[in-house]
C-alpha positions in Angstrom: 91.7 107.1 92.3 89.9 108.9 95.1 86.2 107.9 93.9 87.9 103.7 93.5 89.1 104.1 97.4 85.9 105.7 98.3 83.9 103.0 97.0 86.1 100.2 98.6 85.7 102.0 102.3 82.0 102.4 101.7 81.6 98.9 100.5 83.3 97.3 103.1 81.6 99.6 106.2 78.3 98.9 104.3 78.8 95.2 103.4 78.3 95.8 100.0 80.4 94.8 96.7 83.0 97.1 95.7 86.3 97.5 94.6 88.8 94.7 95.7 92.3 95.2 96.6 93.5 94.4 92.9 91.3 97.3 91.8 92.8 99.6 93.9 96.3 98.5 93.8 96.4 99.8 90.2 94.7 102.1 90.8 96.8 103.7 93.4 100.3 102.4 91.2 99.1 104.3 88.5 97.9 107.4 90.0 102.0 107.5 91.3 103.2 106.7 87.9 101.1 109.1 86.4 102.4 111.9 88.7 106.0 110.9 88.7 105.5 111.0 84.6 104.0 114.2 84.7 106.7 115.9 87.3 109.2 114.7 84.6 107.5 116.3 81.9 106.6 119.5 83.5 110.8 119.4 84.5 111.9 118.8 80.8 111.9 120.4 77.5 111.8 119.2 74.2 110.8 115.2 73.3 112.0 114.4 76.7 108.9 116.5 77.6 106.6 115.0 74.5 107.5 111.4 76.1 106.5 112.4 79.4 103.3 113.4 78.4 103.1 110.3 76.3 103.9 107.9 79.4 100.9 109.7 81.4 98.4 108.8 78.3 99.8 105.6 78.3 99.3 104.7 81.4 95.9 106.3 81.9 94.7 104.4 78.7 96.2 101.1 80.5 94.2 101.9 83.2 90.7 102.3 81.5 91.1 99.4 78.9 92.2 96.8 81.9 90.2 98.5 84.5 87.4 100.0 83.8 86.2 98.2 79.5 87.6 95.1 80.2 
């Protein structure tokens, strides 16, 4: 997330292409839902835990298929 907002300030100081604000608005929605999934997980036992961590790779897989191959 930090390396997508980093590109967008450079880009626009430098007046070159970079990430627009779709970019990093899911970026920055998933980096929250990523650590508000992974505060649950750490919080819980069990397969309230397992679908914690499961919700984190979800949503970082999300991420990269829309993102990043697509």
């Amino acid at each position: 997330m930090a390396t997508v907002v980093g590109a967008a300030i450079m880009g626009a100081q430098h007046d070159f292409p970079g990430p627009g604000g779709a970019d990093l608005a899911w970026h920055i929605g998933a980096g929250l839902s990523v650590v508000g999934a992974q505060v649950f997980a750490d919080r819980r036992q069990g397969i309230a835990s397992f679908f914690g961590c499961a919700v984190v790779f979800a949503i970082a897989g999300s991420l990269l298929w829309l993102q990043w191959w697509n």
